[in-house]
C-alpha positions in Angstrom: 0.0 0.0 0.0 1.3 3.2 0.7 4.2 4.1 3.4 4.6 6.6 5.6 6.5 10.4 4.2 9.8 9.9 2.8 12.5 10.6 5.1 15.1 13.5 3.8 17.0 12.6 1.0 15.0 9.5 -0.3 12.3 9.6 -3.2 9.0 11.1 -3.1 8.2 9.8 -6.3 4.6 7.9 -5.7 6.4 4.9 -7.5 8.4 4.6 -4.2 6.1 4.7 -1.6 4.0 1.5 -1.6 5.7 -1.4 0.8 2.6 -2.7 2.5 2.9 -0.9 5.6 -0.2 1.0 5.6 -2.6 -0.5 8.0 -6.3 -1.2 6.1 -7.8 1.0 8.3 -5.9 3.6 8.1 -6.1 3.0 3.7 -7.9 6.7 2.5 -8.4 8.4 0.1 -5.3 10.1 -0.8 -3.4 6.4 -0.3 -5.8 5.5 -3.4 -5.0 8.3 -5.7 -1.4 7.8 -4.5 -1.5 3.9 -5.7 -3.5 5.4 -9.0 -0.6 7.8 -9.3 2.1 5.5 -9.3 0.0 3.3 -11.4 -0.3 6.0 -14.2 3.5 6.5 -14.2 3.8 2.8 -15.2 2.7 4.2 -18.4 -0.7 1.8 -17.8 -3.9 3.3 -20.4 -6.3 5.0 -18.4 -8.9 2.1 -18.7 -6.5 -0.1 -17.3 -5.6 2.6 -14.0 -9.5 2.9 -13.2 -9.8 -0.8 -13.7 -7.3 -2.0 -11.3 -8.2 0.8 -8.5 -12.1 -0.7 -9.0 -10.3 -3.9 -8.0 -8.9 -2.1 -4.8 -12.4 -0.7 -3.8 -14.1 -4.0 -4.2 -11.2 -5.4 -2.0 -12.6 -3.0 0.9 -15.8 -4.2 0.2 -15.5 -7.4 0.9 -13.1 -6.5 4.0 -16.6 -4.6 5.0 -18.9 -7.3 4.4 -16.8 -9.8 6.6 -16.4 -7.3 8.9 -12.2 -6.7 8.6 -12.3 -3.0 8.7 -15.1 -0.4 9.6 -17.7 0.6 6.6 -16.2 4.2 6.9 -13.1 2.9 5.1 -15.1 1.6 1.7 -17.3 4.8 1.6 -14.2 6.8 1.4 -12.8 4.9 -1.3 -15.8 5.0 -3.2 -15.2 9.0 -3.0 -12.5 9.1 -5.1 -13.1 9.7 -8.8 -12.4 7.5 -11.9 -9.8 9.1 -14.8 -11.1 10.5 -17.5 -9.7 12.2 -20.8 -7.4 15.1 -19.9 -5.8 16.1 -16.9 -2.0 15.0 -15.9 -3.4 12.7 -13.5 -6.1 10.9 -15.5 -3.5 8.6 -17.1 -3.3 8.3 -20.9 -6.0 7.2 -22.7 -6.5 3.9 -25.2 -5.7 4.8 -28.6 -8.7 4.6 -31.1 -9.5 1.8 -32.8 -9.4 2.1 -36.5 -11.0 0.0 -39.1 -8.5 -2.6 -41.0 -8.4 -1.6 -44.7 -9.9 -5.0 -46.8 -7.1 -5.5 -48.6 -4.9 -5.9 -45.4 -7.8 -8.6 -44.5 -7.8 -10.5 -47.9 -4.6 -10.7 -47.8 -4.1 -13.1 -45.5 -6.6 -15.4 -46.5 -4.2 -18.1 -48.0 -2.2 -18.0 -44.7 -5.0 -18.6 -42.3 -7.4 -22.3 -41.3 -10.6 -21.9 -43.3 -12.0 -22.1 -39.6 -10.3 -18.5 -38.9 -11.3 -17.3 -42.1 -15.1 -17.8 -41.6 -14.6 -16.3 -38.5 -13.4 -13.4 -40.1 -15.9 -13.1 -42.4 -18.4 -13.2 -40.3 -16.8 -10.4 -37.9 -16.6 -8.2 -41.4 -20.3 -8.5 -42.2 -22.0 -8.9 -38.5 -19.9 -6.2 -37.0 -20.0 -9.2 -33.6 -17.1 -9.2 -31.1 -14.4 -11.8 -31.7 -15.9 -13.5 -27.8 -19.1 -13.8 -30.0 -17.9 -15.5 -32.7 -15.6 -17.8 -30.8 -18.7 -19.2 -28.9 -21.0 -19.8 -31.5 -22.8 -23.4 -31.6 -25.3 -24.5 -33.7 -27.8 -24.5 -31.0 -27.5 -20.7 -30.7 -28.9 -19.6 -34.3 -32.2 -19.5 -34.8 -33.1 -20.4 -37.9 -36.7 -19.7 -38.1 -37.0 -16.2 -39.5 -35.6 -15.1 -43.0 -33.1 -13.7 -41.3 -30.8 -15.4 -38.8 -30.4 -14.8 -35.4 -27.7 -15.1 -33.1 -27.8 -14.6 -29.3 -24.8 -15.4 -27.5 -24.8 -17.3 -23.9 -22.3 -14.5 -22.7 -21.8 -10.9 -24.0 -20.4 -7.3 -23.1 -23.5 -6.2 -21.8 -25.3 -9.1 -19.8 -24.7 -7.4 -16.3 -26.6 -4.7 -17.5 -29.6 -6.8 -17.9 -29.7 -6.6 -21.7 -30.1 -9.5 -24.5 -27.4 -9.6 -27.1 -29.0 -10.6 -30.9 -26.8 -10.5 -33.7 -28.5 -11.0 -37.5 -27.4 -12.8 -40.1 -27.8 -11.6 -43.3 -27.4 -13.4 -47.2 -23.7 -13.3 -47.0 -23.0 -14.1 -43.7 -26.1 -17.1 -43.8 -23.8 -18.6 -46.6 -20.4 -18.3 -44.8 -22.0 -20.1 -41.8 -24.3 -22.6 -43.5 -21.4 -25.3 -43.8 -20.5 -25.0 -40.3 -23.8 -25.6 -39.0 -23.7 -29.8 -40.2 -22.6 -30.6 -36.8 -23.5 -31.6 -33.2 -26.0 -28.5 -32.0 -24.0 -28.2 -28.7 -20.5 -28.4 -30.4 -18.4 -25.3 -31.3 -18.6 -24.6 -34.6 -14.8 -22.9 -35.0 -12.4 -25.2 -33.4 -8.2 -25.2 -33.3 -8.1 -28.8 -32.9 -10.0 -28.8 -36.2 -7.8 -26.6 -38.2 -4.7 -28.4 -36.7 -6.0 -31.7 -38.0 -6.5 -30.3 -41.5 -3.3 -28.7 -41.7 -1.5 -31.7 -41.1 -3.6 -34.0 -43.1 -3.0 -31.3 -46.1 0.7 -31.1 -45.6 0.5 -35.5 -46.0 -1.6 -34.4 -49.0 1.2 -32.8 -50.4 4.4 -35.2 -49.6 5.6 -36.5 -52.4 8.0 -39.2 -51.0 6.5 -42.1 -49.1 5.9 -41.4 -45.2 7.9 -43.7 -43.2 6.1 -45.9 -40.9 7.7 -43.9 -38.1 6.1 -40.8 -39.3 2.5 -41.6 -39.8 1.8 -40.0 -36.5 4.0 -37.3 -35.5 1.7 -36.7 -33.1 3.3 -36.4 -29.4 2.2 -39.2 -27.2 1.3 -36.8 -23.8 1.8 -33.2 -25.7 2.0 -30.7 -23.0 -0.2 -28.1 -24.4 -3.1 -29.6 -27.0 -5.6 -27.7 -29.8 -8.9 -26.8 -28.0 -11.9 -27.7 -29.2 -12.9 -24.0 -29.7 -10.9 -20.8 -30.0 -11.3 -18.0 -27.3 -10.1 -14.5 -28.2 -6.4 -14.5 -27.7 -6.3 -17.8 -30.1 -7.6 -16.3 -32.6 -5.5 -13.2 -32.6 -2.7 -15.5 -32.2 -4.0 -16.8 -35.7 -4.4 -13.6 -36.9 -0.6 -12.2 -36.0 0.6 -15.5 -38.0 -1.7 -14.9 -41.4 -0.4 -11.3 -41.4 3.5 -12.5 -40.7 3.5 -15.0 -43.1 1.4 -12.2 -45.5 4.1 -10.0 -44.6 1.8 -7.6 -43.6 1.4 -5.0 -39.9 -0.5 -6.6 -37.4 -4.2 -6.2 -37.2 -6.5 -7.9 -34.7 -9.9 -9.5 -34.4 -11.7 -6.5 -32.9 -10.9 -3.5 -35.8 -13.0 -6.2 -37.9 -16.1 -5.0 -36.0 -15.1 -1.2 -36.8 -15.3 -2.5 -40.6 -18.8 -3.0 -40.3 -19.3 0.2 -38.0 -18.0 2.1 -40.5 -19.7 1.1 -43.3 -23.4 0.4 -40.8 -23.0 4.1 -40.4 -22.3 5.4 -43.4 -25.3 3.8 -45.3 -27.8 3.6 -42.5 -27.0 6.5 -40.1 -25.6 5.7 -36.3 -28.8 4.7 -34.5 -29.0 1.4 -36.9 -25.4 1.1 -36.3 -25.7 1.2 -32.7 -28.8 -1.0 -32.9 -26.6 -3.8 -34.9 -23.5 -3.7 -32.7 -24.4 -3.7 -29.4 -22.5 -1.0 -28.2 -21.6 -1.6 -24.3 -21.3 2.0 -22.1 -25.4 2.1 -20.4 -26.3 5.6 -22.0 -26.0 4.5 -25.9 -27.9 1.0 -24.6 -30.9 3.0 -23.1 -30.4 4.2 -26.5 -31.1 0.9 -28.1 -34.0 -0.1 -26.9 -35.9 2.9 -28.3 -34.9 1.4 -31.9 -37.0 -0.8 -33.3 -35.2 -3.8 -34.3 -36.4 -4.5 -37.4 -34.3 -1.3 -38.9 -31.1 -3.7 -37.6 -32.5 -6.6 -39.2 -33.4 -4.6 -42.6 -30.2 -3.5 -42.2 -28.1 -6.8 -42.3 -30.3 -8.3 -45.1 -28.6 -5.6 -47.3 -25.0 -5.8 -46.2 -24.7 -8.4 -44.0 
């Protein structure tokens, strides 16, 4: 936590002044903004700094609820302020997110598993998170309107009370048609997949016999093995190699839904935007439910 004033001669750099010695209850305000200062000079974004002093605060909340230090102590915390843009001790802020220009995306299509690339292309036309798309299973499209729907067992927004649906239009009902031939409850994007088709390809492609030794190269009690679906860093993982091997700068899964923001926005205006994505913050989601949802579905059967 924070220690007591530097004696003469020694740092007063907040960096230097946290060694645990602070007694909980004696934890204020100003210890707070010292850790959030010494946090900031890390260099940490500003989301990160407020996320991690949240963390703190909820710490003395549960010290409160099992009766460890006095109520007094939590309410105090709770006083101090989360950083916001400007101001040298808000921290810096995240740099925007910028759309990925398609021809940095199709470019790396011959470099990455067919499973990533459907993935992709349904982040292009959906605008969905990459979480969403990682967690899709046949059971979770409904398949009973025109237009597909998709709602996600776990989103952004869920603690905020509000249901997630993400439409599938034309294009996107034909990228995820094929994928859809499987168990209901199974993943429909899996590694372990893609790392069994590679390797069955590369045999494809030998063209001196496999030695008996090498018909299964594959290592008796590996120590790390392909999942049987991708989470997020995965699939950036796939990403950074496509765009290595494309020779290409890095992009990742989440500009793919400023793609679709983009061009939502341009041809149907940001309320229909905002209605297809799902934005997170509470103000734009009380937003959302004055939009009638059939503009977001109109919308997708054009583009999506």
């Amino acid at each position: 936590m924070v220690r007591p004033p530097p004696k003469s001669g020694t740092s007063s750099s907040p960096s230097a002044r946290f060694d645990g010695s602070t007694a909980p209850a004696d934890f204020g305000p100003l210890a707070l903004k010292a850790v959030r200062q010494a946090t900031i000079e890390l260099g940490i974004c500003r989301k990160e700094v407020n996320k991690r002093i949240r963390h703190i605060v909820r710490m003395f909340r549960w010290a409160v609820e099992n009766e460890l230090v006095a109520p007094t102590v939590h309410a105090a915390l709770k006083a101090v302020r989360g950083g916001s843009p400007g101001g040298g001790d808000r921290g810096p802020g995240v740099r925007p997110v910028r759309p990925v220009p398609d021809a940095a995306v199709d470019a790396i299509r011959p470099y990455a598993s067919r499973q990533v690339w459907a993935m992709i292309e349904l982040q292009r036309l959906t605008g969905m998170r990459p979480g969403e798309v990682c967690q899709i299973r046949p059971c979770d499209v409904d398949r009973g309107e025109r237009t597909w729907t998709y709602t996600p067992d776990s989103h952004n927004t869920e603690h905020h009370g509000k249901v997630r649906r993400i439409y599938f239009g034309p294009r996107a009902r034909e990228v995820l048609l094929p994928w859809l031939l499987r168990d209901s409850t199974a993943f429909l994007f899996s590694p372990a997949e893609a790392v069994a088709e590679r390797l069955a390809a590369m045999r494809a492609r030998r063209k001196s016999p496999v030695q008996p030794s090498q018909l299964d190269r594959s290592k008796a009690d590996p120590a790390r093995s392909p999942r049987d679906r991708y989470d997020v860093s995965a699939y950036n993982r796939a990403i950074d190699y496509a765009c290595r091997k494309a020779g290409l700068p890095k992009w990742h899964p989440h500009q793919l839904r400023h793609n679709a923001a983009t061009l939502l926005r341009k041809e149907f205006g940001l309320e229909t935007a905002r209605a297809v994505l799902g934005h997170g913050s509470t103000a734009e989601t009380e937003i959302y439910a004055e939009i009638d949802p059939h503009e977001a579905v109109a919308a997708m059967e054009r583009i999506g």
